[in-house]
NUVOMAR-69089 format. One record per residue (C-alpha): residue in three letters; x, y, z. Coordinates in steps of 0.1 Angstrom, whole numbers, padded with zeros to 4 digits, always signed. Example, Ala and Ser with C-alpha at 12.3 -4.5 7.8 and 13.67 -1.06 7.14 Angstrom:
# residues 2
ALA+0123-0045+0078/SER+0137-0011+0071/
# end
This chain:
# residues 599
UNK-0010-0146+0077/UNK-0022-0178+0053/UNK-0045-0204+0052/UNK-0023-0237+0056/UNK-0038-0270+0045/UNK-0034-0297+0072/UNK-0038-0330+0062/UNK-0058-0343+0089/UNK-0078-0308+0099/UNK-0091-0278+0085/UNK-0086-0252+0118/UNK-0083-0220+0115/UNK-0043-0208+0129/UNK-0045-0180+0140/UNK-0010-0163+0126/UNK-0016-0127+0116/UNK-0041-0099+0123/UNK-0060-0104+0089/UNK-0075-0138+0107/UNK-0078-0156+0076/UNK-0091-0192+0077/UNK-0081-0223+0072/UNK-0094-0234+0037/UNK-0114-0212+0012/UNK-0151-0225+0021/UNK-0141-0204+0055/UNK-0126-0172+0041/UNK-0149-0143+0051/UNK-0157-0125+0018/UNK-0143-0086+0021/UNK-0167-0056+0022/UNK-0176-0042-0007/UNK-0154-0013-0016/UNK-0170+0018-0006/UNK-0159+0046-0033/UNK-0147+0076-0014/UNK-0159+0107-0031/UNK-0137+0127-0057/UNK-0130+0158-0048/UNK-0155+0184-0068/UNK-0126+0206-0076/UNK-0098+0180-0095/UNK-0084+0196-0112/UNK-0094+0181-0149/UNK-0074+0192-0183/UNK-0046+0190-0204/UNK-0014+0203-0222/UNK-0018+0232-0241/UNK-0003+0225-0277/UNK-0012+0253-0302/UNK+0002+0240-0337/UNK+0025+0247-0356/UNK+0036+0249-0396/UNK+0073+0249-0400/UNK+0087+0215-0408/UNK+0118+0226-0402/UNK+0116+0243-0367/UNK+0135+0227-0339/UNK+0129+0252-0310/UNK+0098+0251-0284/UNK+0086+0282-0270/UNK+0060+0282-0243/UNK+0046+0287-0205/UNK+0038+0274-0174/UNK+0012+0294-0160/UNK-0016+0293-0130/UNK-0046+0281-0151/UNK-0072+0302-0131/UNK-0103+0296-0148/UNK-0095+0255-0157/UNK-0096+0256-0194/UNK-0059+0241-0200/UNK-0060+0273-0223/UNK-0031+0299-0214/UNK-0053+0332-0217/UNK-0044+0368-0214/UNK-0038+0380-0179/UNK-0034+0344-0166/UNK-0003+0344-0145/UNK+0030+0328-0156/UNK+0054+0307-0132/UNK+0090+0320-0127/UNK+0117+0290-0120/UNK+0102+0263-0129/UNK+0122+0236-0146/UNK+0111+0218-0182/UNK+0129+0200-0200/UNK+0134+0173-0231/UNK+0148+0143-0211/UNK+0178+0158-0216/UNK+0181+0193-0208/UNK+0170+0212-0182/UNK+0158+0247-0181/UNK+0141+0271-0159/UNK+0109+0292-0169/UNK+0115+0330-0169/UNK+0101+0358-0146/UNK+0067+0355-0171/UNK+0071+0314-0169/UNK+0084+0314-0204/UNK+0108+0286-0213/UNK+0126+0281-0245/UNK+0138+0244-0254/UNK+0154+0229-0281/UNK+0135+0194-0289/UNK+0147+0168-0322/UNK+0120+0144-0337/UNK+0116+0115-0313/UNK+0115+0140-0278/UNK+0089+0143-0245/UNK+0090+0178-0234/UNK+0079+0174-0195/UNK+0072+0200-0168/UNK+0082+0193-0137/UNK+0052+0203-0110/UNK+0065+0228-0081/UNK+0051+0223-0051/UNK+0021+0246-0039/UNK+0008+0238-0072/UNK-0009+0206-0090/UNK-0007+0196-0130/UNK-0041+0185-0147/UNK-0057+0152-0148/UNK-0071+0131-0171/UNK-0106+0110-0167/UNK-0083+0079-0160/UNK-0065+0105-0130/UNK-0037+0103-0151/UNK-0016+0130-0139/UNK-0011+0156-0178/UNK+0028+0174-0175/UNK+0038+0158-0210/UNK+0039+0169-0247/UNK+0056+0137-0268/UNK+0071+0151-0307/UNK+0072+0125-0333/UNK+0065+0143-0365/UNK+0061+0112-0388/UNK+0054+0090-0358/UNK+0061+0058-0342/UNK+0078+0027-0368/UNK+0054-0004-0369/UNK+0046-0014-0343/UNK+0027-0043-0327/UNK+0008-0019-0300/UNK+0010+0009-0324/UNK+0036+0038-0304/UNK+0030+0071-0306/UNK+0006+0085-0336/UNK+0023+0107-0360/UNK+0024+0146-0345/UNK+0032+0166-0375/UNK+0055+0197-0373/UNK+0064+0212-0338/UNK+0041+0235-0320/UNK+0032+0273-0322/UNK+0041+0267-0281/UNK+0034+0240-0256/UNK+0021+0255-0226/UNK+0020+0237-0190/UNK-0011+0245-0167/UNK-0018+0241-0134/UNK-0037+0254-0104/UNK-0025+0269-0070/UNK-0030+0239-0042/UNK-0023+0244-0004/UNK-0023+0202-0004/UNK+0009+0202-0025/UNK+0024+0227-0003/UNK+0019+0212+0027/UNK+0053+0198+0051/UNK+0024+0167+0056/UNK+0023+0144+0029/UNK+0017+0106+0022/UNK+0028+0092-0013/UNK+0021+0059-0027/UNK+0040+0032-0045/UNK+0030+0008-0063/UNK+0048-0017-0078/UNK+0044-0040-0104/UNK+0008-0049-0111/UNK+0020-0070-0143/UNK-0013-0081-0157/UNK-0011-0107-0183/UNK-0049-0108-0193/UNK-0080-0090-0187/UNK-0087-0110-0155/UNK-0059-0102-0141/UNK-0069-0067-0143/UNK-0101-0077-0123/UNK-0082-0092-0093/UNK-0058-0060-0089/UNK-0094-0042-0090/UNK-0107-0062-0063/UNK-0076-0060-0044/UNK-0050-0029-0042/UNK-0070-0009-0059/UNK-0104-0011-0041/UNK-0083-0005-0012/UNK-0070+0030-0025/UNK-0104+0037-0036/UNK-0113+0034+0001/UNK-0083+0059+0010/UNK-0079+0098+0003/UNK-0041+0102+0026/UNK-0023+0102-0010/UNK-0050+0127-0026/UNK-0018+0151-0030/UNK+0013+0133-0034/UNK-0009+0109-0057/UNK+0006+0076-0066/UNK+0034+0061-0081/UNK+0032+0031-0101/UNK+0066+0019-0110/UNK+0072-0005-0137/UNK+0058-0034-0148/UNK+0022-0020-0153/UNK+0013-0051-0180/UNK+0030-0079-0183/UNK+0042-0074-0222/UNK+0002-0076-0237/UNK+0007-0038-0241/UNK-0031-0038-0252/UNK-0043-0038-0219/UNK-0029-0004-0211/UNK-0064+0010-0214/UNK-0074-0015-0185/UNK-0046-0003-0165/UNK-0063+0031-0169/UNK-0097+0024-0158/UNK-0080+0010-0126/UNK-0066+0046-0120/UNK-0096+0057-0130/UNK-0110+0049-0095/UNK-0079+0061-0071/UNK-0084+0097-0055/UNK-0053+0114-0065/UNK-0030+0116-0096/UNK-0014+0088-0111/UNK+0020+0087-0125/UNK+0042+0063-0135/UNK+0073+0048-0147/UNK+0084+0020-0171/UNK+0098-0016-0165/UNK+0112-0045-0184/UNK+0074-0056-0193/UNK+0064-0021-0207/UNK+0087-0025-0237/UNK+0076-0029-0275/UNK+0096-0057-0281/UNK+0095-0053-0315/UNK+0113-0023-0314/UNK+0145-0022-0340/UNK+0165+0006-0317/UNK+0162+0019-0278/UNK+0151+0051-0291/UNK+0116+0033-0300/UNK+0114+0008-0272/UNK+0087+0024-0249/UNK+0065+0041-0276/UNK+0035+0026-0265/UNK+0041+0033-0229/UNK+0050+0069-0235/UNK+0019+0071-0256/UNK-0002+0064-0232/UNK+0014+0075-0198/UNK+0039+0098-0207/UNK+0083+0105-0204/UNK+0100+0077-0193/UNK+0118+0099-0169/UNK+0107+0128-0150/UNK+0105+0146-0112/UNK+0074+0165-0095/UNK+0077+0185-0060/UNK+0051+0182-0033/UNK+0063+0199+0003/UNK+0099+0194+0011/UNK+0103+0166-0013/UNK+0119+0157-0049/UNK+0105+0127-0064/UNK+0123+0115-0092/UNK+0111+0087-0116/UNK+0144+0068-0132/UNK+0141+0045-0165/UNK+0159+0017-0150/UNK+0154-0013-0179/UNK+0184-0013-0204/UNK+0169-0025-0240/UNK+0183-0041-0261/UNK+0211-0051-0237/UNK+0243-0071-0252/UNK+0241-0106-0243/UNK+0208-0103-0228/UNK+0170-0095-0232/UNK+0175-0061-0213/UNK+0194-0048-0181/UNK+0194-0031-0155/UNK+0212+0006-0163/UNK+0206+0043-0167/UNK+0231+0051-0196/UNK+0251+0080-0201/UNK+0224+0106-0214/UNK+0196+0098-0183/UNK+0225+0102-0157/UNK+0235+0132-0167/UNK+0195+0147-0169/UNK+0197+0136-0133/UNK+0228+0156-0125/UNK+0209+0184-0143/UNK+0176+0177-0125/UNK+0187+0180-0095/UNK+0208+0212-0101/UNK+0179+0227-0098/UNK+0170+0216-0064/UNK+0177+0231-0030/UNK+0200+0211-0004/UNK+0174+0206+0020/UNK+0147+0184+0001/UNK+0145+0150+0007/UNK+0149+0133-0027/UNK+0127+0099-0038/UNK+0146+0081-0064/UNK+0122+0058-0078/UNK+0129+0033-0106/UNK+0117-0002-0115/UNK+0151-0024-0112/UNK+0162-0015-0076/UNK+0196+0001-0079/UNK+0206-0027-0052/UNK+0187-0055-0039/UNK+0186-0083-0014/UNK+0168-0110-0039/UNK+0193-0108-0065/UNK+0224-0094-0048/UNK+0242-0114-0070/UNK+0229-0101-0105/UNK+0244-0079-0127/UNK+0212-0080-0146/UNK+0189-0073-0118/UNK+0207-0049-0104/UNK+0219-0006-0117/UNK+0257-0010-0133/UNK+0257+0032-0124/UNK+0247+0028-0087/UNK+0282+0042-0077/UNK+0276+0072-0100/UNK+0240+0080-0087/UNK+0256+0078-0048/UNK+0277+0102-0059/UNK+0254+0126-0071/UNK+0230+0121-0042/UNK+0264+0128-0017/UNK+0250+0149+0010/UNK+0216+0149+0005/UNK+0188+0132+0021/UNK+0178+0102+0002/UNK+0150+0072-0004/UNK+0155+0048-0033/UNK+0119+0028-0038/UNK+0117+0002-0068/UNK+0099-0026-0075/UNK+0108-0060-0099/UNK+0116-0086-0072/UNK+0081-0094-0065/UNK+0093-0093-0029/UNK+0094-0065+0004/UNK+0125-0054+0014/UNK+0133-0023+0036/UNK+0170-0018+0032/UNK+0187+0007+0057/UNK+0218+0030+0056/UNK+0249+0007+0063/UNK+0232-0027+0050/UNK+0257-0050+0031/UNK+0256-0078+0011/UNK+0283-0095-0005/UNK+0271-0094-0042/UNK+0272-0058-0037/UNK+0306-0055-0031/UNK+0320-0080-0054/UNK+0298-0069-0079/UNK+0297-0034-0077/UNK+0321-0020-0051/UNK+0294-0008-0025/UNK+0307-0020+0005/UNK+0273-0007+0024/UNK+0240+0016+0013/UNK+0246+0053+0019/UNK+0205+0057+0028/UNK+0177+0037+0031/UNK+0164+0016-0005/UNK+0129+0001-0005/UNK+0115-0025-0026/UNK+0076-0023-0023/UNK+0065-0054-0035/UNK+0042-0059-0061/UNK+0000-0054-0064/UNK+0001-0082-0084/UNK+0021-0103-0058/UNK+0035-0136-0069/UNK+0020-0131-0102/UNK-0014-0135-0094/UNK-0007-0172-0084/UNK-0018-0196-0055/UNK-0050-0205-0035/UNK-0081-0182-0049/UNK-0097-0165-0019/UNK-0131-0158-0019/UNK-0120-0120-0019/UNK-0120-0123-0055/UNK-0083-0128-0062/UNK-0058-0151-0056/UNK-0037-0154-0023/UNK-0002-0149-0044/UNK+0023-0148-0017/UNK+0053-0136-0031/UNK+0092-0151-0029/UNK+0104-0134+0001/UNK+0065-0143+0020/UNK+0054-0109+0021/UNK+0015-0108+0007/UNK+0009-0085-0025/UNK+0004-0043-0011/UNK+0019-0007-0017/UNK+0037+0014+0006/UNK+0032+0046+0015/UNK+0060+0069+0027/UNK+0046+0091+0054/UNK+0065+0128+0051/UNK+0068+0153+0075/UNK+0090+0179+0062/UNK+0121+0164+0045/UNK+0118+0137+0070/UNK+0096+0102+0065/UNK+0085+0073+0077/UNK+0075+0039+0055/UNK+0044+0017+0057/UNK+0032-0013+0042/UNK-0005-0023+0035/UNK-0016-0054+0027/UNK-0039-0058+0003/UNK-0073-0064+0019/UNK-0062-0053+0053/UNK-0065-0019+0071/UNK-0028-0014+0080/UNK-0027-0039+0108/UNK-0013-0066+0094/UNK+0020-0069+0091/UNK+0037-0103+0096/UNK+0033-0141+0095/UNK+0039-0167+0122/UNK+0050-0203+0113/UNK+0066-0234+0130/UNK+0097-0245+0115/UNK+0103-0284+0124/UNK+0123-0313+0120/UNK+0093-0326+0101/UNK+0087-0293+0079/UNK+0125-0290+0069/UNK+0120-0330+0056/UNK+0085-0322+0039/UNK+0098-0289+0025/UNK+0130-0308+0009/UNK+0110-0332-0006/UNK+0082-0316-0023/UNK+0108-0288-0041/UNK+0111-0293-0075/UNK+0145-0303-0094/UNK+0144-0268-0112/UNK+0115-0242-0117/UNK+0086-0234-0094/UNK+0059-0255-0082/UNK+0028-0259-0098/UNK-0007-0266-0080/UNK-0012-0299-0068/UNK+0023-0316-0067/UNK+0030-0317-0031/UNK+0009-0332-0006/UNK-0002-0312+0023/UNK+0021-0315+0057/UNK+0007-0331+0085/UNK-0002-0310+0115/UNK+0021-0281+0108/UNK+0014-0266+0139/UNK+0026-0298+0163/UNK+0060-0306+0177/UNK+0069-0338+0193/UNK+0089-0334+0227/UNK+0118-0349+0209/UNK+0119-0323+0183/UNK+0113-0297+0203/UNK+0152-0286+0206/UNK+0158-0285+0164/UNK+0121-0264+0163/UNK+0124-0224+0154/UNK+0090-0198+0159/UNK+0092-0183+0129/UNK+0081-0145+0122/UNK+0079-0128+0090/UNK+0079-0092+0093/UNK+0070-0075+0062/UNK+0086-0041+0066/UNK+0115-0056+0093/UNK+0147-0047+0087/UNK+0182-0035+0105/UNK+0169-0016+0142/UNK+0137-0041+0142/UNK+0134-0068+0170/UNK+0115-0090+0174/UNK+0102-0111+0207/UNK+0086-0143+0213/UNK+0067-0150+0248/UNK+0054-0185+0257/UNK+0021-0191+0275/UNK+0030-0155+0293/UNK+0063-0163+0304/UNK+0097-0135+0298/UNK+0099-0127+0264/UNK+0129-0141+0245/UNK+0148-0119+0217/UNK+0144-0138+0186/UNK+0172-0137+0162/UNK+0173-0122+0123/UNK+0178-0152+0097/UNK+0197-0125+0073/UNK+0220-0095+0094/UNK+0230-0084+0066/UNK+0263-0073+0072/UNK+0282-0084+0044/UNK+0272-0119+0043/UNK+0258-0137+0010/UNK+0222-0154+0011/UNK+0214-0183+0031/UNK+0190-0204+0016/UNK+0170-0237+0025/UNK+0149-0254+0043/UNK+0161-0239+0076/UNK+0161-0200+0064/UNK+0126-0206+0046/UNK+0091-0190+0058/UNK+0074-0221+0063/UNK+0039-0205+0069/UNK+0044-0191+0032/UNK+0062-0227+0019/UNK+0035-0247+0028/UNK+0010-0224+0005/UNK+0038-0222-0022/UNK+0046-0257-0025/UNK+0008-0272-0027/UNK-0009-0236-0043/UNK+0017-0232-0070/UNK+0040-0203-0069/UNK+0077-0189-0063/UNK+0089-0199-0025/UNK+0100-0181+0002/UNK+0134-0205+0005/UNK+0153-0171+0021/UNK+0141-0139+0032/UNK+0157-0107+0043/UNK+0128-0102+0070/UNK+0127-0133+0089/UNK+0132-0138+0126/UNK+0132-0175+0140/UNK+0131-0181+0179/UNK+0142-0218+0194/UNK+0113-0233+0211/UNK+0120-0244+0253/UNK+0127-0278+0253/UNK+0111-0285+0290/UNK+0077-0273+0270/UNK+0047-0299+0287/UNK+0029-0315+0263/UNK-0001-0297+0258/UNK-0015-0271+0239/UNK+0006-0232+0241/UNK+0001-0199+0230/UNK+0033-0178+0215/UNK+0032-0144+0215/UNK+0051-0121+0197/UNK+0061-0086+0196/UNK+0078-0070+0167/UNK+0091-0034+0171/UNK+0102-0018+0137/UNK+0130+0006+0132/UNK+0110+0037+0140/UNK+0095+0021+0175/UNK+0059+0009+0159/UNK+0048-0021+0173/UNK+0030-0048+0157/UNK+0018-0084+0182/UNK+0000-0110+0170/UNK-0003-0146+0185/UNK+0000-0185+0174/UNK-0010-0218+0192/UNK+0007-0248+0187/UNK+0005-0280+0205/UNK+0034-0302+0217/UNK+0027-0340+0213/UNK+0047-0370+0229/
# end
């Protein structure tokens, strides 16, 4: 829910779970984050990389092997893995009976392991999960943010540890995303502290699957990498990642040097790991350069065929995560080439007959996509007449770009273009089976929509206080007046409005007044082939109203919005709506507004 800013009271409306306030002098401050405990035995190390002295060797030996005593070192009698995949980005090969492996690398190459599951890679002090070796002999070009430091001739052998782990193993597992957390400056850094992050500091369900952080981790200020890292520092689990379209060294002459920095610090730009039944694979989704353009959104020849390779390797009956940081499809720019994966077709095809999640993040904005869910920029764009499996975009931690009201939380309110508030999701696994779940930042789980009243009199303030062209900045509109009244008269053009973060195709949603039969309320966006609707009368007005006098994108359309007509034989009078929103899988989320209707 938000805080809405009535020009004639400061009430508190009550319109989500969170029960935020009206104003910031009546925000409750959040409880301190309470740091659950690392667990004694992380397992703490790194890559094994015993140098080497031929200049001119091109072929990597080494092992993947249980690292019983936890010294990253690969000593006698310590066991090898058999089957295990490595590979250079762009081959794939499987360890030997003794976990040897045998790889053919050039000078610019990340060699990567990929963890099976019933066992767990190292971590670094930052949690920063250590499966990488990056070969640069004479190292990075210039650089602005410096690349990767030169690593002279390849290694004696690079060799992979990792421990045994009955938590990797397990058919039970919960595993993060989290997208964008785009900081621009140091500050920034401080509110995603405050926020997401002192949330997962609080939580220990991901402690195996770890969490995902894909794309966008600074916003282009690639110095503050080591800020990102102290963040990660404090989660309780591993941290891995993938690039997006803010992660680049711009200043890169050729693709082949464009995420230095990044790989420097977090490692391949594309890779997998196994935990239970599950494949998660981590896509570089940002095209750069791009012709015409700054960058786009592709995979390219090479990285589509690693995937083919990749998942060669895996059996039939995993459930595969395909993460990336441009969705391969999306609602908020259906119509984008740019925005959107020019190989979606070919990475259908590859996943033909498998069970499937896509998660990505860039949109700044929540949408749960499901199998059969069509839009018409898809089809005109890209041929995809409807999604073969389910496609999440999970937001982004740093939500609207850190913009809007500051809350006395210690970070601003930053609701982002579709209305959703900044969070992760988690995807709840039981087997090759999973459910998904969205967490607010700040909230427990329990929140998970916003109630608004869209009037006659919010359609006329909300068309006069957009701007011409760009987004609204902080003071320009004047507040609406009594958001939450309706005269009799308008009661027939009025809609209930519900925003359910995580609603999508098999959600419904109900809307009772003052106890009476609840009424089915209708979805703004089906998505069944249609294009966008936009305006006024398909906005969130609950998130408007803080856009358009906080600053910010605005919520103008929205793939999760419901909207009920209001009775028009309603006596004037104060009345209590309350609604009931099921999602897909048959949770149930109800939370309750009062308006008043006025003569």
């Amino acid at each position: 829910m938000f805080p809405i800013t009535s020009a004639k009271s400061r009430a508190t409306v009550v319109a989500g779970l969170s029960s935020l306030a009206l104003g910031a002098s009546l925000l409750t401050t959040a409880p301190a984050a309470t740091a659950v405990q690392q667990d004694a035995e992380t397992y703490r190390g790194q890559v094994q990389v015993v140098p080497g002295k031929d200049p001119k060797a091109r072929v990597l030996h080494g092992t993947v092997f249980v690292d019983a005593d936890r010294d990253s070192v690969k000593d006698p009698g310590e066991k090898g893995l058999a089957k295990v995949s490595v590979s250079n980005g762009h081959q794939v090969v499987r360890t030997d009976r003794n976990g040897n492996y045998t790889l053919r690398v050039d000078d610019n190459s990340t060699v990567f392991v990929t963890q099976p599951a019933g066992h767990q890679v190292p971590v670094d002090e930052a949690n920063v999960a250590q499966f990488f070796y990056n070969h640069m002999p004479a190292g990075s070009p210039k650089l602005k943010y410096g690349g990767i430091a030169p690593t002279g001739p390849l290694p004696e052998a690079v060799n992979f540890g990792m421990v045994q782990s009955k938590a990797t193993a397990a058919s039970e597992q919960h595993c993060l995303i989290g997208g964008d957390i785009q900081t621009y400056k140091k500050k920034e850094a401080e509110y995603a502290a405050r926020g997401a992050f002192a949330d997962l500091n609080k939580r220990e369900d991901y402690k195996a699957c770890g969490a995902l952080f894909i794309g966008d981790i600074v916003g282009d200020d690639l110095s503050l990498y080591p800020g990102i890292r102290q963040l990660t520092a404090k989660l309780n689990g591993p941290a891995r990642f993938l690039p997006g379209n803010h992660d680049l060294d711009y200043d890169a002459k050729t693709r082949a040097h464009a995420y230095d920095t990044y790989r420097a610090n977090f490692g391949p730009t594309h890779h997998s790991y196994d935990v239970g039944r599950v494949h998660v694979v981590s896509l570089d989704t940002v095209q750069y350069p791009a012709v015409g353009r700054n960058y786009n959104g592709a995979l390219g020849k090479e990285q589509l065929e690693w995937l083919r390779r990749d998942l060669a390797t895996v059996p039939k009956d995993k459930l595969i995560v395909v993460a990336g940081h441009i969705p391969l499809l999306t609602y908020a720019d259906q119509g984008s080439e740019q925005h959107q994966i020019d190989e979606v077709k070919q990475v259908y095809k590859v996943l033909k007959g498998r069970k499937a999640v896509a998660v990505a993040g860039h949109t700044h904005s929540i949408e749960n996509m499901r199998k059969g869910d069509s839009m018409a920029g898809w089809e005109d764009i890209f041929g995809v007449s409807g999604l073969p499996f389910q496609h999440i975009t999970s937001g982004a931690i740093s939500g609207d770009w850190y913009t809007g009201q500051m809350l006395e939380q210690g970070y601003p309110m930053a609701v982002q273009r579709d209305g959703g508030l900044p969070g992760v999701v988690t995807l709840d696994i039981r087997g090759n089976r999973f459910t998904e779940r969205f967490t607010v930042r700040g909230d427990n789980g329990t929140d998970q929509m916003a109630l608004g009243l869209n009037t006659p009199a919010y359609r006329e303030w909300f068309r006069k206080s957009m701007p011409a062209k760009g987004k609204p900045k902080a003071g320009n509109a004047a507040a609406l007046a009594d958001p939450l009244k309706v005269s009799k008269a308008d009661l027939s053009g009025t809609w209930l409005t519900t925003n359910f973060f995580m609603g999508s195709t098999g959600s419904t949603v109900t809307v009772s007044i003052d106890g009476k039969r609840a009424q089915k309320a209708t979805r703004t966006q089906p998505m069944t082939g249609e294009g966008q609707y936009v305006g006024a009368e398909y906005s969130d007005p609950a998130a408007a109203q803080q856009q358009l006098l906080h600053g910010g994108s605005v919520a103008d359309r929205s793939m999760h919005l419901w909207r009920q007509g209001l009775p028009t034989d309603l006596e004037v009078g104060r009345h209590t709506a309350t609604v009931r929103a099921t999602d897909a899988h048959g949770r149930v989320s109800t939370e309750k507004l009062t308006f008043e209707v006025t003569e």
